[in-house]
HTML snippet that shows the backbone in 3Dmol.js (N, CA, C, O; Angstrom):
<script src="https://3Dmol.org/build/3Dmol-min.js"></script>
<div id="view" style="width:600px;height:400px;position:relative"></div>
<script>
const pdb = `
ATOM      1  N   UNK A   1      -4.016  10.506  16.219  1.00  0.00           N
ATOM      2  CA  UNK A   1      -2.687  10.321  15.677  1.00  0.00           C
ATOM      3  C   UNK A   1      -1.817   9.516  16.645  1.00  0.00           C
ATOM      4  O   UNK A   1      -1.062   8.583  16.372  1.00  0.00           O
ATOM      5  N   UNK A   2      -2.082  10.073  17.837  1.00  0.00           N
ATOM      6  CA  UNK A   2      -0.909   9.099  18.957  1.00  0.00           C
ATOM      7  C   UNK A   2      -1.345   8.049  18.962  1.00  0.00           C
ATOM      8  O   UNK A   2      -0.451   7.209  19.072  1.00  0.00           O
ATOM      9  N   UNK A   3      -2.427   7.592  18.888  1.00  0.00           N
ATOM     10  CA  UNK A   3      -3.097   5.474  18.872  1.00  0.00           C
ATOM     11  C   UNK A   3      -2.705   5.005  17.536  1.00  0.00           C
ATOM     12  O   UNK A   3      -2.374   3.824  17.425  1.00  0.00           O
ATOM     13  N   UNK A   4      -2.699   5.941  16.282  1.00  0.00           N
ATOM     14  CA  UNK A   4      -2.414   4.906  15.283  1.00  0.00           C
ATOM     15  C   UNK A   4      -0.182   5.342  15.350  1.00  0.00           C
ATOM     16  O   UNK A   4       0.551   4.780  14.537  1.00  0.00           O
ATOM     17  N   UNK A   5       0.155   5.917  15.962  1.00  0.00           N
ATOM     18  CA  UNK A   5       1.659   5.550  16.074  1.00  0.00           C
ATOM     19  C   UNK A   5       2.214   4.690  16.768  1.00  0.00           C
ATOM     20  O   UNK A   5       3.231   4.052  16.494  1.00  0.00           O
ATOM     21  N   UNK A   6       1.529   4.635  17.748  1.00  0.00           N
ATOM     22  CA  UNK A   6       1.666   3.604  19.041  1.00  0.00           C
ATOM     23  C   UNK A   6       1.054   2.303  18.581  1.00  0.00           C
ATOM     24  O   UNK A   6       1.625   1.388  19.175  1.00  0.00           O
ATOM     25  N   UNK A   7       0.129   1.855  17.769  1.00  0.00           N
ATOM     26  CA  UNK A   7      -0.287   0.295  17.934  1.00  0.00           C
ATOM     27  C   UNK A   7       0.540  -0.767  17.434  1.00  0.00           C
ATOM     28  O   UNK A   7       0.581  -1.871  17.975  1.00  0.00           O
ATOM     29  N   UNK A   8       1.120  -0.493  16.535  1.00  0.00           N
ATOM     30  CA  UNK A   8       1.937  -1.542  16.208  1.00  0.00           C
ATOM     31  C   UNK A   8       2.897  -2.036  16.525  1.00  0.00           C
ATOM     32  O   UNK A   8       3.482  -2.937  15.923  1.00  0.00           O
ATOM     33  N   UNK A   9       3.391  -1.222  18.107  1.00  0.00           N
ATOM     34  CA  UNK A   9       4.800  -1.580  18.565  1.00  0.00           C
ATOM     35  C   UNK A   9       3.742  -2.573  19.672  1.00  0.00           C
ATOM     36  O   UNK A   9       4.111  -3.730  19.874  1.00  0.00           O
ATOM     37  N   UNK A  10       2.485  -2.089  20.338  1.00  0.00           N
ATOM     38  CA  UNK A  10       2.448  -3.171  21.247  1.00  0.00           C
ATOM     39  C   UNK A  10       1.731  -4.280  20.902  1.00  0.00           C
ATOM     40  O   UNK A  10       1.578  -5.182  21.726  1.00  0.00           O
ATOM     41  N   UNK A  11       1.333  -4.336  19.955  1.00  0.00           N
ATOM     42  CA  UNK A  11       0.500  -5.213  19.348  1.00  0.00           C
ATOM     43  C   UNK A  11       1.975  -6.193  19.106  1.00  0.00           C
ATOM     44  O   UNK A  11       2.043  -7.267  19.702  1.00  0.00           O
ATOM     45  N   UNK A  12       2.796  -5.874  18.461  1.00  0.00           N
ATOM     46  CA  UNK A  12       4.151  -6.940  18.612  1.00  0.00           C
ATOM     47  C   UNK A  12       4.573  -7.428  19.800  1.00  0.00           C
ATOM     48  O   UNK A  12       5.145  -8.509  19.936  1.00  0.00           O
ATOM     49  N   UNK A  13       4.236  -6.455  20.902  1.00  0.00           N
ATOM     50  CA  UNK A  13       5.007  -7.218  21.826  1.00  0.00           C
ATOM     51  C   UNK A  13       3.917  -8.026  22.501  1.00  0.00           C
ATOM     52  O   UNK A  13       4.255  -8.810  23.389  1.00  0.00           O
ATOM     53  N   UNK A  14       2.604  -7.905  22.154  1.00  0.00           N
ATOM     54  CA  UNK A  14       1.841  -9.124  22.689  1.00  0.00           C
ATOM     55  C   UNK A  14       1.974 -10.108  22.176  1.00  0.00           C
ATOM     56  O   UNK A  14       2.186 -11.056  22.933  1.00  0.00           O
ATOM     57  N   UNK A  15       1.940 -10.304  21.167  1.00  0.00           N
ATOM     58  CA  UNK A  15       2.798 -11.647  20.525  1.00  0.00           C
ATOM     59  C   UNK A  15       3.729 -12.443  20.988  1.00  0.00           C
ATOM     60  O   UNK A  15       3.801 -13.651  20.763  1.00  0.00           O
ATOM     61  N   UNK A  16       4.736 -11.563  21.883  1.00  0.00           N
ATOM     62  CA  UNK A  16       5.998 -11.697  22.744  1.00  0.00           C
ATOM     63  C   UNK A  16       4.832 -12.849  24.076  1.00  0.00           C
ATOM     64  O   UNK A  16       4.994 -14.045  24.319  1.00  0.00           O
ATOM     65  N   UNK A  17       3.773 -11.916  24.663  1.00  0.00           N
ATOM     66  CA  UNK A  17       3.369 -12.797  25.871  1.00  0.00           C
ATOM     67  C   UNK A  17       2.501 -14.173  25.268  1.00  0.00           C
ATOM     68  O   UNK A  17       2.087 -14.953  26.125  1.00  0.00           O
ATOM     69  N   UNK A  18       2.248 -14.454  23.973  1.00  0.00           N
ATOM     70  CA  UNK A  18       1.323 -14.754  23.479  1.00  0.00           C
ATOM     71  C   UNK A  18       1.960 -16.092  22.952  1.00  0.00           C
ATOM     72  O   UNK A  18       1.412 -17.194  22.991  1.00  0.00           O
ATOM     73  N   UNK A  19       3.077 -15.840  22.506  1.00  0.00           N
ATOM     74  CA  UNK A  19       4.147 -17.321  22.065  1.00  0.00           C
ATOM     75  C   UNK A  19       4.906 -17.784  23.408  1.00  0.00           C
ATOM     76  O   UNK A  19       5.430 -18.896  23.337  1.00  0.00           O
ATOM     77  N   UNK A  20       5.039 -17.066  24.653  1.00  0.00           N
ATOM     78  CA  UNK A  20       5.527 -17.220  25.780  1.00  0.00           C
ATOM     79  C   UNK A  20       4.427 -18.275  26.399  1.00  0.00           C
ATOM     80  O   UNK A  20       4.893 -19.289  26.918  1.00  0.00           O
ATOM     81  N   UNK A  21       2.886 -18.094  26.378  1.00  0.00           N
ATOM     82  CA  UNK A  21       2.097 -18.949  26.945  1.00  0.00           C
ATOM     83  C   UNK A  21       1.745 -20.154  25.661  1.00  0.00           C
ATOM     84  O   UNK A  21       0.758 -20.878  25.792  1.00  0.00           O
ATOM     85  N   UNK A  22       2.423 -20.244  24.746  1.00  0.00           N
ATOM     86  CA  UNK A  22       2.309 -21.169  23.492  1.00  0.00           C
ATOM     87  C   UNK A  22       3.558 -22.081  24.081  1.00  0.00           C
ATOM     88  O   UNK A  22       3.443 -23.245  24.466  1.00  0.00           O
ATOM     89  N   UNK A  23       4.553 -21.445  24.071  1.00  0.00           N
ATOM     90  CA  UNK A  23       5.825 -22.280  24.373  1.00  0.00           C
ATOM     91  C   UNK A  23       5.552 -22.989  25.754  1.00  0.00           C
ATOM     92  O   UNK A  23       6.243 -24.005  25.843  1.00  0.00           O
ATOM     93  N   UNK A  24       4.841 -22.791  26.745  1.00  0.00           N
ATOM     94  CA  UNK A  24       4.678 -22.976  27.862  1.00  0.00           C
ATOM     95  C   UNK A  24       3.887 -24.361  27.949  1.00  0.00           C
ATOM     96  O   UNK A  24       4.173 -25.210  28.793  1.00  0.00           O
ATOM     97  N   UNK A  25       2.767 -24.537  26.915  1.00  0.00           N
ATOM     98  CA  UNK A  25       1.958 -25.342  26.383  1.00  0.00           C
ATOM     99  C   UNK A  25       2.442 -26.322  25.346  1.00  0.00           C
ATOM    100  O   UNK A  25       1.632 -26.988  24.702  1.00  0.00           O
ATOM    101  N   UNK A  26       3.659 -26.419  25.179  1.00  0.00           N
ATOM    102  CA  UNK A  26       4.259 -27.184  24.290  1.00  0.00           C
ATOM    103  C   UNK A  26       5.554 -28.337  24.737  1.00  0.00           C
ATOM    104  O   UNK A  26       6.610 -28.220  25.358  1.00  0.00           O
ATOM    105  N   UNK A  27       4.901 -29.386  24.117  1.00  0.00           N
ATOM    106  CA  UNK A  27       5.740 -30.706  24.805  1.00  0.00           C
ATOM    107  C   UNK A  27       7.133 -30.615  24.616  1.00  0.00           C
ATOM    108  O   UNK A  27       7.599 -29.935  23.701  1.00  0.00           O
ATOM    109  N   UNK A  28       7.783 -31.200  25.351  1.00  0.00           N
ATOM    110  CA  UNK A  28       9.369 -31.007  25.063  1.00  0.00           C
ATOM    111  C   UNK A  28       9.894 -31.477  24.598  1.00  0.00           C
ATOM    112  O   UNK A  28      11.063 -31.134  24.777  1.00  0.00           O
ATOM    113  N   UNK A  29       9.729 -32.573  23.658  1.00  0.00           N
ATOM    114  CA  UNK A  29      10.539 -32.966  22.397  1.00  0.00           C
ATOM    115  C   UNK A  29       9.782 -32.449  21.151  1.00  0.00           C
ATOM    116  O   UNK A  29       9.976 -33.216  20.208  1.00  0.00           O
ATOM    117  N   UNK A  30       8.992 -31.415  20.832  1.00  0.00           N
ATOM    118  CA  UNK A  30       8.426 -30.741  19.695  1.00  0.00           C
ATOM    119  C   UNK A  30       9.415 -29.654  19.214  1.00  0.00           C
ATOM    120  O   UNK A  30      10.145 -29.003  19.961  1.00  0.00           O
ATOM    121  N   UNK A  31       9.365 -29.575  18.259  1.00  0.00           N
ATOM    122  CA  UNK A  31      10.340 -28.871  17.509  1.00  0.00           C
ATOM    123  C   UNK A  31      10.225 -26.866  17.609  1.00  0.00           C
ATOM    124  O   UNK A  31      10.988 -25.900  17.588  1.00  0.00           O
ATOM    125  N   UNK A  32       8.700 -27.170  17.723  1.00  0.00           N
ATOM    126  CA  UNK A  32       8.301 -25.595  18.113  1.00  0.00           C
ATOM    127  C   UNK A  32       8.998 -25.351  19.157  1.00  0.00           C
ATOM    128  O   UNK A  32       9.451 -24.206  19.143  1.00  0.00           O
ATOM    129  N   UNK A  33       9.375 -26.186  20.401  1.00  0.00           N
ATOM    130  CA  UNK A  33       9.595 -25.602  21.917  1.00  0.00           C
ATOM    131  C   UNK A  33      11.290 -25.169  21.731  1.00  0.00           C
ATOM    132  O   UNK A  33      11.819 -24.284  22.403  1.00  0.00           O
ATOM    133  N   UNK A  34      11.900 -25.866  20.832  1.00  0.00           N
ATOM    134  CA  UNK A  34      13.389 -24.538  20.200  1.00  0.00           C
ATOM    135  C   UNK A  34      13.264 -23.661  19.719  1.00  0.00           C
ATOM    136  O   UNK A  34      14.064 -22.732  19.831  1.00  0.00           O
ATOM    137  N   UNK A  35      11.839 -23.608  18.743  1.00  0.00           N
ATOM    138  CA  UNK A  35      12.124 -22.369  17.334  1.00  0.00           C
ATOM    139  C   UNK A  35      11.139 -21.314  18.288  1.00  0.00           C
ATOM    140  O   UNK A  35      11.680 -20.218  18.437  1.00  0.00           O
ATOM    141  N   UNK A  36      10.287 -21.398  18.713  1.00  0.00           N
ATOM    142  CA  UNK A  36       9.093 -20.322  19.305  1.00  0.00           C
ATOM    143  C   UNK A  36      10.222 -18.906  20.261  1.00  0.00           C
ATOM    144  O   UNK A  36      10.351 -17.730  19.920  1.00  0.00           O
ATOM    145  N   UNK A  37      10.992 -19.768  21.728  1.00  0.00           N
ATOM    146  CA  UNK A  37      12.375 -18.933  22.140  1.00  0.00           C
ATOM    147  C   UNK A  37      12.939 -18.061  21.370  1.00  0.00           C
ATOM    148  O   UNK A  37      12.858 -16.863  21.640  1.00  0.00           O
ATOM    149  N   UNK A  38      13.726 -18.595  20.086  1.00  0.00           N
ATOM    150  CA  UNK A  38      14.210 -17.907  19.072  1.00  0.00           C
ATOM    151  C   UNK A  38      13.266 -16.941  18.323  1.00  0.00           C
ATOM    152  O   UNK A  38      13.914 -16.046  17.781  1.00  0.00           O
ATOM    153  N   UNK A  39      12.026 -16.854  18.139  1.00  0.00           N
ATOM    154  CA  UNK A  39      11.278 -16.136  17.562  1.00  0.00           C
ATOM    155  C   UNK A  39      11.077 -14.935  18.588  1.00  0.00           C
ATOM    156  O   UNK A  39      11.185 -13.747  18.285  1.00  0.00           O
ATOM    157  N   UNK A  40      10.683 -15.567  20.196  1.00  0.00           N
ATOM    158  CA  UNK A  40      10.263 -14.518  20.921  1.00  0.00           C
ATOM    159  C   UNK A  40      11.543 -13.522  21.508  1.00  0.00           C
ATOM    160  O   UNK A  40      11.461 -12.341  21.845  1.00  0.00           O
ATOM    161  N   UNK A  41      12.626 -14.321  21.510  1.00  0.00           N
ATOM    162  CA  UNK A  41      14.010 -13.295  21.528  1.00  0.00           C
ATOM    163  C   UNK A  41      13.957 -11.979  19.971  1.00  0.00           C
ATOM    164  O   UNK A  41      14.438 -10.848  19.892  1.00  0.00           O
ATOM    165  N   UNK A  42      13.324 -12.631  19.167  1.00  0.00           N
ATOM    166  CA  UNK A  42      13.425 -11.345  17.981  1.00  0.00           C
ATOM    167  C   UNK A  42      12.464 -10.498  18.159  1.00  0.00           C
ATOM    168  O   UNK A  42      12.644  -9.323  17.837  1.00  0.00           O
ATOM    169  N   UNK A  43      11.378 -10.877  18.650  1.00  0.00           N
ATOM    170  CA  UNK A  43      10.486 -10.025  18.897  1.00  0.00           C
ATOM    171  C   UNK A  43      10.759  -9.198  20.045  1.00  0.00           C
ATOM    172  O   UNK A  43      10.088  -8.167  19.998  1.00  0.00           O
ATOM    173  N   UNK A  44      11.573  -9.286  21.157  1.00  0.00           N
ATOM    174  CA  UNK A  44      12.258  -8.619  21.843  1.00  0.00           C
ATOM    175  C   UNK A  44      13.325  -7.458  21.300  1.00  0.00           C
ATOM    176  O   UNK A  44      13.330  -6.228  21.263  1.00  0.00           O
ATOM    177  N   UNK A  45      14.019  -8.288  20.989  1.00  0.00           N
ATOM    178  CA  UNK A  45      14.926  -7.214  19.911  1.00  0.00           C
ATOM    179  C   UNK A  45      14.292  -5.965  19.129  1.00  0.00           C
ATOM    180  O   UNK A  45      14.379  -4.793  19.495  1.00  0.00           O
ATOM    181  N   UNK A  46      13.679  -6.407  18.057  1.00  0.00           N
ATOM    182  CA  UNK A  46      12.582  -5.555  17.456  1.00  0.00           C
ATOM    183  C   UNK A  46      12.001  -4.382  18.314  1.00  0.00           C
ATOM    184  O   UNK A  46      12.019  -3.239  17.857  1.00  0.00           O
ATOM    185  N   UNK A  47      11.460  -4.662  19.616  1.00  0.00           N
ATOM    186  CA  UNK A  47      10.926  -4.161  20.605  1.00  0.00           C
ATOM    187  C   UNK A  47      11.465  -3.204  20.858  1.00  0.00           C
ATOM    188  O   UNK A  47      10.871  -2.126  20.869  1.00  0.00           O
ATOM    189  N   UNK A  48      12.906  -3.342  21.167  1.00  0.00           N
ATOM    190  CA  UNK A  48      13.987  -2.694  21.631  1.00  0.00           C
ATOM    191  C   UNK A  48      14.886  -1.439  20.750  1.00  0.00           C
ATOM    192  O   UNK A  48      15.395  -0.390  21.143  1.00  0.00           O
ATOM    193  N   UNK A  49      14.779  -2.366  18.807  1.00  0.00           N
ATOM    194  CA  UNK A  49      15.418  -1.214  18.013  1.00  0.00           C
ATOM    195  C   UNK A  49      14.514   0.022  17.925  1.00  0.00           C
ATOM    196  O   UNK A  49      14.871   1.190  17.775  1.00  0.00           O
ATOM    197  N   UNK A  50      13.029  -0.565  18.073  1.00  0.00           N
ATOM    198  CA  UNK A  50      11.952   0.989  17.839  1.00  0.00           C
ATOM    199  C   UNK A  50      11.505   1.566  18.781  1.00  0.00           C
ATOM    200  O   UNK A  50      10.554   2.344  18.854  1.00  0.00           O
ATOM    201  N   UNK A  51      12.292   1.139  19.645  1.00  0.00           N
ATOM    202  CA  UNK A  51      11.902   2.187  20.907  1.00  0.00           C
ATOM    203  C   UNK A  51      12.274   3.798  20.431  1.00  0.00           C
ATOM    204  O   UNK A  51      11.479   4.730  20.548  1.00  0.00           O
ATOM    205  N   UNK A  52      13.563   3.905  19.907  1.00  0.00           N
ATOM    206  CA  UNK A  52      13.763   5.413  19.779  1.00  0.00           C
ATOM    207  C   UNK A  52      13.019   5.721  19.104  1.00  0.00           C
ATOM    208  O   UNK A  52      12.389   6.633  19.640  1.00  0.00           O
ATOM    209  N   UNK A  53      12.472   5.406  17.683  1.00  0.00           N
ATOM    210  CA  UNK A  53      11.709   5.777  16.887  1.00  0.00           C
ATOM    211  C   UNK A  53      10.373   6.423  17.236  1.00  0.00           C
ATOM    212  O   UNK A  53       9.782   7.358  16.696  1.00  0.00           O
ATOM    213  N   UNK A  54       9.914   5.312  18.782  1.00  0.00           N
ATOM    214  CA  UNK A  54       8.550   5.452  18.689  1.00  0.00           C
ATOM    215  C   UNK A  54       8.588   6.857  20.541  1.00  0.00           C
ATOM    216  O   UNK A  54       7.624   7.479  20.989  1.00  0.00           O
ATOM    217  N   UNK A  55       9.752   6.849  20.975  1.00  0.00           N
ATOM    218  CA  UNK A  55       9.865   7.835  21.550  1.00  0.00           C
ATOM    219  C   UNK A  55       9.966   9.127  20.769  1.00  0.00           C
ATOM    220  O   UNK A  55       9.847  10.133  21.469  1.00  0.00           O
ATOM    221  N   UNK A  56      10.073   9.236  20.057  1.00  0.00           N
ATOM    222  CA  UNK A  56      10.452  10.818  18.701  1.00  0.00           C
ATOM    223  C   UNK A  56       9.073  10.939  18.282  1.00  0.00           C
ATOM    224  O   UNK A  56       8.513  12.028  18.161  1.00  0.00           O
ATOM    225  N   UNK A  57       8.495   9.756  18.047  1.00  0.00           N
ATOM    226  CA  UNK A  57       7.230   9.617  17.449  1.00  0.00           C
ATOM    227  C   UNK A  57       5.748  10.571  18.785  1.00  0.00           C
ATOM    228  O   UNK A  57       4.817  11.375  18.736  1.00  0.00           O
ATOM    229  N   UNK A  58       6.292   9.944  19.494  1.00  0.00           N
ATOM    230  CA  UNK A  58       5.424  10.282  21.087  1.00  0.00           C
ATOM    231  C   UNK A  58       5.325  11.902  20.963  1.00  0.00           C
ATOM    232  O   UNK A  58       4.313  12.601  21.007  1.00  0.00           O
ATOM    233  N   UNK A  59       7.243  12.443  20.725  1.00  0.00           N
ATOM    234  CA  UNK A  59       7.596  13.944  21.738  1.00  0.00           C
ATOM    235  C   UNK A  59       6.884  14.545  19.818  1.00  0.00           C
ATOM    236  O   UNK A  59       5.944  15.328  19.954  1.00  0.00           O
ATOM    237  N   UNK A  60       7.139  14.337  18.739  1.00  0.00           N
ATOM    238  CA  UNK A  60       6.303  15.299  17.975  1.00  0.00           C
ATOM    239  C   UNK A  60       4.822  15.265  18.287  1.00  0.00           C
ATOM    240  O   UNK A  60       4.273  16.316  18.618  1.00  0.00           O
ATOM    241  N   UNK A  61       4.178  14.212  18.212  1.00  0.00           N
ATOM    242  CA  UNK A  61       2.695  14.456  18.093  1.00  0.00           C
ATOM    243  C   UNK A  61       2.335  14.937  19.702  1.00  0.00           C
ATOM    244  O   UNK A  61       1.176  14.792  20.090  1.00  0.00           O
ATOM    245  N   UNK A  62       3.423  15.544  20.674  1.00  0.00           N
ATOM    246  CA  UNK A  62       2.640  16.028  21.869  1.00  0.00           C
ATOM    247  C   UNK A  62       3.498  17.427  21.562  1.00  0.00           C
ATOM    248  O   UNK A  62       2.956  18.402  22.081  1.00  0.00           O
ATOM    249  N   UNK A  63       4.485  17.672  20.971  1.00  0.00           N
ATOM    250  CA  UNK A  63       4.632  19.141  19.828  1.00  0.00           C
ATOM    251  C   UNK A  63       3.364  19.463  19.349  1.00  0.00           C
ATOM    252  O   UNK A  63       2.793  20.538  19.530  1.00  0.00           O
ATOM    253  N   UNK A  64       2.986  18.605  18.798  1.00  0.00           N
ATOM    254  CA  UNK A  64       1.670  19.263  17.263  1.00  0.00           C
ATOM    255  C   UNK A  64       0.428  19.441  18.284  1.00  0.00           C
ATOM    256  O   UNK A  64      -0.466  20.210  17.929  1.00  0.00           O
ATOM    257  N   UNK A  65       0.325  18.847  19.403  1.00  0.00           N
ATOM    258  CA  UNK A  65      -0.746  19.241  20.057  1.00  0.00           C
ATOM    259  C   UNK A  65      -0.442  20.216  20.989  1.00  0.00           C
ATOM    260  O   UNK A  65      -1.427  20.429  21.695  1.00  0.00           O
ATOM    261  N   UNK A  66       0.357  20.786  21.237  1.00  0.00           N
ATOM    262  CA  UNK A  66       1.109  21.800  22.056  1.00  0.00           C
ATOM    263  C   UNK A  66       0.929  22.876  21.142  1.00  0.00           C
ATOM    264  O   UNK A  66       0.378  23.885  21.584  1.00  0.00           O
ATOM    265  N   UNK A  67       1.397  22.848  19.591  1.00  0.00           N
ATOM    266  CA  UNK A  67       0.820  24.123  18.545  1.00  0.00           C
ATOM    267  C   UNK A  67      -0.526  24.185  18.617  1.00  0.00           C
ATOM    268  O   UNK A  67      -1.085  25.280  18.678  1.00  0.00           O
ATOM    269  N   UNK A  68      -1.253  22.964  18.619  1.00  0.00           N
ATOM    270  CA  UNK A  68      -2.722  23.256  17.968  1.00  0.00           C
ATOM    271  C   UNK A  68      -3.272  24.285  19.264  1.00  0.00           C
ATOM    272  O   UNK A  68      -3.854  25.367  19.339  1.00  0.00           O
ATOM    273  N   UNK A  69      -2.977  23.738  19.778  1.00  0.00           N
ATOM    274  CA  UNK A  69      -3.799  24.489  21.641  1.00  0.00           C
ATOM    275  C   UNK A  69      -3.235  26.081  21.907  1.00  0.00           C
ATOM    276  O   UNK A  69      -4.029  26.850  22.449  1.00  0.00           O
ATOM    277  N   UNK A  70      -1.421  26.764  21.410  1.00  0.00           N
ATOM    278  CA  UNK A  70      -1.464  28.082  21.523  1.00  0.00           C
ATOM    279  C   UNK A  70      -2.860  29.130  20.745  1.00  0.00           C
ATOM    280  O   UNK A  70      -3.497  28.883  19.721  1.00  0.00           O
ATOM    281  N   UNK A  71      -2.975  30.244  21.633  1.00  0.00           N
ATOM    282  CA  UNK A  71      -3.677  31.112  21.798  1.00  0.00           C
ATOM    283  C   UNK A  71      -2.405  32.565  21.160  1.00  0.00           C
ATOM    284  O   UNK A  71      -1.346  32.890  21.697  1.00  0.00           O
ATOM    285  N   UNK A  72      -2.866  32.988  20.246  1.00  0.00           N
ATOM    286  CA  UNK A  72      -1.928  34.396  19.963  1.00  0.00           C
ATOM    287  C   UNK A  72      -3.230  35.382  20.340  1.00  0.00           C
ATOM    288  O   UNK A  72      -4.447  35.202  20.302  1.00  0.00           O
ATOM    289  N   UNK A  73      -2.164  36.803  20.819  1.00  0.00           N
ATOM    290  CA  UNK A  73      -2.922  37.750  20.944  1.00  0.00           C
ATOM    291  C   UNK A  73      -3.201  38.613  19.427  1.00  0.00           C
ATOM    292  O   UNK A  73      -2.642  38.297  18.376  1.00  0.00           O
ATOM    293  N   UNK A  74      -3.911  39.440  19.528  1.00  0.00           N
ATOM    294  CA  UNK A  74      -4.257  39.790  18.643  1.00  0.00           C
ATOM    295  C   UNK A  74      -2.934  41.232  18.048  1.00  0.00           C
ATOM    296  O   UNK A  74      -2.342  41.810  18.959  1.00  0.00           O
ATOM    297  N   UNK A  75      -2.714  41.524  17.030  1.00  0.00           N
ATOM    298  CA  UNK A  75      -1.664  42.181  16.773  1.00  0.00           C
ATOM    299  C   UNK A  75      -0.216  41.346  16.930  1.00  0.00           C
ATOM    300  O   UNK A  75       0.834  41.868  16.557  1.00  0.00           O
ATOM    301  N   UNK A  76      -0.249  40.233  17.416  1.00  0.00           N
ATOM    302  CA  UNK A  76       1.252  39.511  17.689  1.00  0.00           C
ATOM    303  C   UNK A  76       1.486  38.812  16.053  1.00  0.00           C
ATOM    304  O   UNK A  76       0.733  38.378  15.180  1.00  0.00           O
ATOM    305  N   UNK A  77       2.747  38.960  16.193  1.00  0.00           N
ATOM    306  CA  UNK A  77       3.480  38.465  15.094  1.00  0.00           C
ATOM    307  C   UNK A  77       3.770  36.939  15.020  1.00  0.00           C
ATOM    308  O   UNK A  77       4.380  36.780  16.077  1.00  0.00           O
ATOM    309  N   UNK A  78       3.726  36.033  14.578  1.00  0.00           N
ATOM    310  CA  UNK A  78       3.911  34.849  14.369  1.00  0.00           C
ATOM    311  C   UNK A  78       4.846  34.265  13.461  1.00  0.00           C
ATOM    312  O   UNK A  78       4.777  34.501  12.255  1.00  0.00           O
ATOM    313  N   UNK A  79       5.854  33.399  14.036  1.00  0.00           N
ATOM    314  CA  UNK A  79       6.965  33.032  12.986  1.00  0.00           C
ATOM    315  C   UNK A  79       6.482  31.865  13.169  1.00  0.00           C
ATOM    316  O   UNK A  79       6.053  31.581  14.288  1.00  0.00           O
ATOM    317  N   UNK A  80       6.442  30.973  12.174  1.00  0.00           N
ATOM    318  CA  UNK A  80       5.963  29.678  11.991  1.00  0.00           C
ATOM    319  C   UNK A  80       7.334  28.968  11.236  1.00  0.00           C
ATOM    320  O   UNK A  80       7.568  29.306  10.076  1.00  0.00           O
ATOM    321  N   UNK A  81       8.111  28.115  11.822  1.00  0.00           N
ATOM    322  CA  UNK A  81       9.364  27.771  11.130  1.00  0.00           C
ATOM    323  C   UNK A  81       9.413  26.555  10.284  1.00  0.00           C
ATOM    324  O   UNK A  81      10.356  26.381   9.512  1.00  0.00           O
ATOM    325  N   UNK A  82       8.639  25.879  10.371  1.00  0.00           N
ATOM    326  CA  UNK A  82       7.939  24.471   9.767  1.00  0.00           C
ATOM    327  C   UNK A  82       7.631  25.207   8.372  1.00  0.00           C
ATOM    328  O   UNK A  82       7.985  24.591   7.368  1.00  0.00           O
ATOM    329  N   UNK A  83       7.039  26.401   8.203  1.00  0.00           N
ATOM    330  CA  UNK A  83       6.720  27.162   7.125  1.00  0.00           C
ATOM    331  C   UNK A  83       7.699  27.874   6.198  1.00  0.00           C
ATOM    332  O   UNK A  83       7.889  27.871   4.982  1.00  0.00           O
ATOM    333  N   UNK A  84       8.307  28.552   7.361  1.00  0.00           N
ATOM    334  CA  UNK A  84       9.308  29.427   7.181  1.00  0.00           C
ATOM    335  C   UNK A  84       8.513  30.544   6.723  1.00  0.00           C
ATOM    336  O   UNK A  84       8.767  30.843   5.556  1.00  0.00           O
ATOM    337  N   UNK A  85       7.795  31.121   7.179  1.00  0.00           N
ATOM    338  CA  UNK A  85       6.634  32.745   7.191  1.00  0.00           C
ATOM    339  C   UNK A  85       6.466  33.295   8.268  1.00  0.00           C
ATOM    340  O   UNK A  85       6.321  32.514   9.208  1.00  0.00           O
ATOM    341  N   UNK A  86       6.439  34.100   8.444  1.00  0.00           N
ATOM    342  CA  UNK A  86       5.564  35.076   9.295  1.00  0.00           C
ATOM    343  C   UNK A  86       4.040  35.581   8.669  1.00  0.00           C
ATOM    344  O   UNK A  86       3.743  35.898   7.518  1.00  0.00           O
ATOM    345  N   UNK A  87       3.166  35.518   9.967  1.00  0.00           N
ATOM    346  CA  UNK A  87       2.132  35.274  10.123  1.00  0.00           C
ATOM    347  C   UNK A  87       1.719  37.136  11.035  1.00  0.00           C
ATOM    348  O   UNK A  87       2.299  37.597  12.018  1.00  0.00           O
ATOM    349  N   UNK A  88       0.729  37.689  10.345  1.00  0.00           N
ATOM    350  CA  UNK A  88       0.259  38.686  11.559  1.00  0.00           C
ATOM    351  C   UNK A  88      -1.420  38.460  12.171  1.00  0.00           C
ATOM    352  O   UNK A  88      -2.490  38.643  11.590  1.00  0.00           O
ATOM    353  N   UNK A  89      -1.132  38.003  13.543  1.00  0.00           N
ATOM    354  CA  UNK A  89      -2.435  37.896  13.652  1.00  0.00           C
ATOM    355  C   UNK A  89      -3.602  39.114  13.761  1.00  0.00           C
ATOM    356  O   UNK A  89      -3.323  40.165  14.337  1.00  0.00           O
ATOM    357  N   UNK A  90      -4.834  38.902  13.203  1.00  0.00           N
ATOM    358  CA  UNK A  90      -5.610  40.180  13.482  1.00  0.00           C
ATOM    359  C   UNK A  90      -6.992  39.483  13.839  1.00  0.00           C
ATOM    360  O   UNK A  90      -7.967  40.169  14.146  1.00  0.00           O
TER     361      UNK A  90
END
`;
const viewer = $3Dmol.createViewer("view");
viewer.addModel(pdb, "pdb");
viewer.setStyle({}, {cartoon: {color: "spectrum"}});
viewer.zoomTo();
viewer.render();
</script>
């Protein structure tokens, strides 16, 4: 679950190093060597609006693996709030 939340933010920003060594390779009166800058500034941006997203994204799925891994004792009561039940373990 955490590799398929995570790939698509860096897979964009390689693109970012990827039009950076394109632009680098490109003559200076070509029309790409204005528009490529402008593209790789959005891809920056972009970068930048899903960061929170993909930080929230990170702290649940290391939640859900933090549930999967508790151990209850036996006789303990379990409130599960995602559910909204109680649970008795036996």
């Amino acid at each position: 679950m955490k590799n398929f939340i995570n790939r698509p933010i860096p897979r964009l920003l390689r693109y970012e190093l990827l039009l950076k060594g394109i632009v680098e390779e490109t003559p200076e009166g070509h029309e790409d060597h204005e528009t490529i800058p402008n593209v790789i500034d959005i891809i920056k941006s972009l970068g930048k609006e899903t960061e929170p997203g993909v930080q929230t994204a990170k702290q649940k799925v290391e939640m859900w693996r933090y549930g999967a891994n508790l151990v209850f004792k036996s006789g303990e009561t379990i409130v599960r709030h995602s559910l909204k039940a109680s649970y008795d373990v036996t």
